[in-house]
C-alpha positions in Angstrom: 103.3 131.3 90.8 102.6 130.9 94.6 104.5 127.8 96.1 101.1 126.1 96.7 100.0 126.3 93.3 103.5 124.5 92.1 102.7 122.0 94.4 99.1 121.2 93.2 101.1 121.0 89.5 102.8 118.8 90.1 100.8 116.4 92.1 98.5 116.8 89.1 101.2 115.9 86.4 101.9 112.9 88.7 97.9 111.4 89.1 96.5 112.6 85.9 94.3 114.2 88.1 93.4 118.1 87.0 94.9 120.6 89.4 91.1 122.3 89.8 90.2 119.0 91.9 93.3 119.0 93.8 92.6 121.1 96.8 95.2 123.6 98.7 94.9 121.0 101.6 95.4 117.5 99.9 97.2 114.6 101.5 98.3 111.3 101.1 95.6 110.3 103.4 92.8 112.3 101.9 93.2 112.3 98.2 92.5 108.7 96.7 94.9 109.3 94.1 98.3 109.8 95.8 99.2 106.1 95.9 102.7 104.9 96.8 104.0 104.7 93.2 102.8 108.5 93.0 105.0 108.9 96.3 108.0 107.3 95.2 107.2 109.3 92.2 106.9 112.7 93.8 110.3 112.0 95.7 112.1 111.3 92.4 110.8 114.2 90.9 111.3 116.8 94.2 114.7 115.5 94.4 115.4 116.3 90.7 113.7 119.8 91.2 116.4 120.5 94.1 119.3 118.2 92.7 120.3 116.6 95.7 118.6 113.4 97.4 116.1 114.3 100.3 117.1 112.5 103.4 114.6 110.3 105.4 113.2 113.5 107.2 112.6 115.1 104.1 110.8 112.0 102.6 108.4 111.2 105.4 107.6 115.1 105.2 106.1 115.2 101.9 102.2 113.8 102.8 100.7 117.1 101.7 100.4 119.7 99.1 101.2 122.2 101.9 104.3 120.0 103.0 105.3 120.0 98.9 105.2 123.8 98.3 107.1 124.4 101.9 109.9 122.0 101.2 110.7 123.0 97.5 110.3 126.9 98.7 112.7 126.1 101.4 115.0 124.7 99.3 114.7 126.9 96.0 115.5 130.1 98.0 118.2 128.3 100.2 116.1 129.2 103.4 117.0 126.2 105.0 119.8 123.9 104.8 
């Protein structure tokens, strides 16, 4: 599965919202549904994913699906450190 689509799945198992009407391009500013508790929420979770806390960089990064799928591809195939 492409990192993008992981992202959409799990932004969609966080609002409820189906992944079909979360778009490739979502963000916290443009879909209604990412609220704060579904940030805080997404950080738990991400962190969990890559077990290891996200530092404060890492957390303000996460504001779109695109953002999601980079930082958990990052991590996952140890590109970055």
């Amino acid at each position: 599965m492409k990192p993008i689509e992981n992202a959409r799945r799990l932004l969609s198992s966080l609002t409820g919202v189906p992944v079909d009407r979360i778009p490739s391009d979502a963000s916290i500013s443009t879909f209604p549904d990412w609220d704060s508790i579904v940030h805080m929420e997404l950080i738990v979770v991400v962190e969990s994913r890559l077990a290891r806390e996200l530092n404060d960089e890492e957390m303000a990064s996460l504001i779109s699906v695109e953002a999601i799928a980079q930082l958990l591809n990052e991590r996952l195939n140890g590109a970055a450190t």
